[in-house]
N, C-alpha and C positions, 0 to 999 in steps of 0.2 A: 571597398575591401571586405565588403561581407561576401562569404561562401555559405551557400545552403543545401545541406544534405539531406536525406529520406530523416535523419533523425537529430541532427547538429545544426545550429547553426553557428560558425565561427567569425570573427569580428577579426580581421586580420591587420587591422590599420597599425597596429601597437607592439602585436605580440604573433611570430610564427609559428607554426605548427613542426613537429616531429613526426615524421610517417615511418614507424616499424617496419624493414621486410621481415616475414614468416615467408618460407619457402617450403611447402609441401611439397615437394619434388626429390626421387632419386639423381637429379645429374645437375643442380644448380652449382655455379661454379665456384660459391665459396664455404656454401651450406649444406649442400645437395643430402638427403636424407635423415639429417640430425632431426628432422620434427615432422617426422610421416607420419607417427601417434599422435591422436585428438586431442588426448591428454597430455602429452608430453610439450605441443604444441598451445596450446591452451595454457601451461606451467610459463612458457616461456613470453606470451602475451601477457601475462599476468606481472611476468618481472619486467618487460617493455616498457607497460604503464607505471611501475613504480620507479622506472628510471628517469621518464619523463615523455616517454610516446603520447602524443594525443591522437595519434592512428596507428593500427594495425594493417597492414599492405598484406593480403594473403595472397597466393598464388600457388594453382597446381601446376600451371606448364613451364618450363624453362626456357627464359629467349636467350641465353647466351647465344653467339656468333656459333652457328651452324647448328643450334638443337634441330629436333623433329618435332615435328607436330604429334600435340597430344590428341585422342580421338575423346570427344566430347564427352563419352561416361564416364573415363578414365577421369577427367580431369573432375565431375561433377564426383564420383567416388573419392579421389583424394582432398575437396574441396568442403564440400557441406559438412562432415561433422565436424572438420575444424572449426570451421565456422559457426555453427551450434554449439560448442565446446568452450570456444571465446567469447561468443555473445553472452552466456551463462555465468564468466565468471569474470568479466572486464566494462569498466562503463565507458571504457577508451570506443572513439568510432572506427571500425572496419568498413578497410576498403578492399574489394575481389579485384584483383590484377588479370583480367581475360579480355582476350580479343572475341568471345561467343556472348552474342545476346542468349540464350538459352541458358548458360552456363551464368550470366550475369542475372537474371531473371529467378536461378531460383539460389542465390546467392544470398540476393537481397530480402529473397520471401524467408531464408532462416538466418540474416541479421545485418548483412550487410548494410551501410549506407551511402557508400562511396564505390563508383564501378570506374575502373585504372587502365582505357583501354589503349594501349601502349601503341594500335593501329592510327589513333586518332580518326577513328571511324570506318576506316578504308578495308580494313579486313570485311565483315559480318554487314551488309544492309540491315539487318534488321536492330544492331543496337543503337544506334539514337530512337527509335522507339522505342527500346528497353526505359533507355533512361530516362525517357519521358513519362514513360506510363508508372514506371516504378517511384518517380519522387526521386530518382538516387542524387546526389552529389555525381560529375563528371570528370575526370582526367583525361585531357584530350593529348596524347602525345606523339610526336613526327617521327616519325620510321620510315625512311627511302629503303622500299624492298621490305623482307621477309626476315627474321631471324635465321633462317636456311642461307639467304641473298644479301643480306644487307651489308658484311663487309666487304664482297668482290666488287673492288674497285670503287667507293663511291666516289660520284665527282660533282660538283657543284660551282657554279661559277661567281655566285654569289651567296654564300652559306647561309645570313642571318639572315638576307631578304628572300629565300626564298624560301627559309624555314618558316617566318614569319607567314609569308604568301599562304603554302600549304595550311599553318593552323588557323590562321584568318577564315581558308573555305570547310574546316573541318567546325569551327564554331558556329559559321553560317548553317552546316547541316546538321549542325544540333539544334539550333532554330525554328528550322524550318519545320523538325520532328515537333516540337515543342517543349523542347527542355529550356527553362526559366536561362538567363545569362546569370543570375548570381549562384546558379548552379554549377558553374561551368569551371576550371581552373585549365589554364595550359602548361607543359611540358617540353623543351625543344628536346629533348631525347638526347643525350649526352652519351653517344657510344652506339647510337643506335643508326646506321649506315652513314658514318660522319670515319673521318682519320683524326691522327691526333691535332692535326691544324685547322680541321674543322671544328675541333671540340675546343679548342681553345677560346677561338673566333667567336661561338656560341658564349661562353662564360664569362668574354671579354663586355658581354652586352644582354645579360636578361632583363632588362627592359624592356628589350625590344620584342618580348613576346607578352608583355600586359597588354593585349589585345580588348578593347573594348574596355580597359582599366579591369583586366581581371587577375587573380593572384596567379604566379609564375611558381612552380613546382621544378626543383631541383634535384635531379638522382646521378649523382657520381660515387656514390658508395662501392669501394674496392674495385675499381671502374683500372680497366687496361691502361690507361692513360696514365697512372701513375708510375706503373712499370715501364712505360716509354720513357718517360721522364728522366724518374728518377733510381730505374735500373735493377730497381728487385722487384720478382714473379711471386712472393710469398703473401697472400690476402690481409694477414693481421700488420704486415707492414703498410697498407696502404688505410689506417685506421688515421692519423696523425693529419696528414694531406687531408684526407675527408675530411675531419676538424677543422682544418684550414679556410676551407674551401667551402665549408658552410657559414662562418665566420664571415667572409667574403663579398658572399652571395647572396647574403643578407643586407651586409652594409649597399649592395648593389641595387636593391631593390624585389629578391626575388621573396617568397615567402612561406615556400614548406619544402618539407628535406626528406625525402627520400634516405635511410640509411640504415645501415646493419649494428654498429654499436651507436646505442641511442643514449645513454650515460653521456658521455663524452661530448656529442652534436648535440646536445640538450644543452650544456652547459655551457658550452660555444657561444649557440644563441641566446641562451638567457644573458650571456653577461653581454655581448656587442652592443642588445636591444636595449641595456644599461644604458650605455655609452649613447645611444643615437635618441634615446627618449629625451 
């Protein structure tokens, strides 16, 4: 249960990790715009780590169900002085959330040490070399289709095994680039070309993606799924379930959390991690 990053190394057998989003993006769907200033964004990294984040999640492109793709400068202009900005004023690790080796490459040269790519390699050939050559820490996470594609109609006939399947040959081709396995963490992607009966079935079993015994990364934060559920579209309501649900996921075996209020999922998990010590 150790993870090793370009500049962390985390011991995860005991104690989980917090992953902050920071969404540098005008159209994220529950942030979209609040932290486009360096500064502004960097102000709010800074209260992350004092809530309890031990990572910063940056991203400039938005995967809600049906964005557009961002063109690589656009995302490297809204990305690096954030990322210069928080590296200067937080000792928390950042992680760039991009599917662009190029975009994760110079990410990492102004501070990153975690690259979050949500394609689990399949977008960019070229970033399992990124990550290999840069030292990063890895997120390898499953996406059936595109952020454009991935909710028309997915269909699977066996969700966990062949979510499992797919990360098993995406951690093989980090490998085979030469990124370390204690570098590696996987993600089954919770919302990402799955229904709500697929998302379920995934949370029902993160286990089954400690692939190679490695830590299982959890992102349901303000996640549609809770409005299927439990019938309200309003983002700050689905704050509560996310607590829940990390709580949960923990006791389950998974070991970093993806989330928007980190107060709250900090506390969550510090007291369960009580309980199960």
């Amino acid at each position: 249960m150790i993870w090793k990053t370009k500049d962390h190394t985390f011991d995860l057998a005991g104690r989980g990790l917090i992953m902050g989003v920071l969404n540098v993006t005008p159209d994220s769907f529950s942030d979209g715009g609040r932290y486009f200033d360096p500064e502004v964004a960097a102000a709010r990294a800074v209260e992350m780590e004092a809530e309890g984040a031990d990572i910063i999640d940056i991203g400039g492109e938005s995967t809600r169900p049906g964005a557009k793709p961002v063109p690589e400068e656009e995302e490297l202009r809204r990305v690096i002085p954030v990322i210069t900005a928080v590296r200067r004023r937080t000792s928390a690790a950042i992680s760039i959330d991009t599917m662009k080796a190029s975009v994760a490459r110079a990410a990492t040269a102004a501070g990153a040490g975690i690259i979050n790519d949500i394609s689990g390699l399949h977008y960019d050939p070229a970033m399992a070399a990124a990550a290999a050559e840069t030292g990063a820490g890895l997120v390898l996470m499953h996406m059936r289709g595109t952020p454009q594609t991935m909710q028309q109609q997915p269909h699977y006939a066996d969700v966990v095994a062949e979510v499992r399947t797919s990360l098993t040959e995406s951690i093989q081709r980090a490998l085979d680039a030469g990124v370390a396995l204690e570098a590696i963490v996987t993600d089954p992607g919770i919302g990402f070309g799955k229904t709500l009966e697929h998302n379920l079935a995934l949370l029902r079993s993160p286990q089954a993606f400690a692939i190679h015994d490695r830590p299982v990364l959890i992102g349901v934060s303000r996640k549609s799924l809770f409005a299927k559920i439990l019938g309200s579209t309003a983002a700050p309501a689905r704050l509560w379930p996310t607590v829940a649900l990390t709580a949960a996921m923990r006791e389950k075996g998974a070991r970093i959390f993806r989330v928007h209020d980190v107060r709250e999922n900090a506390q969550a998990l510090r007291m369960i991690e009580a309980i199960l010590a």
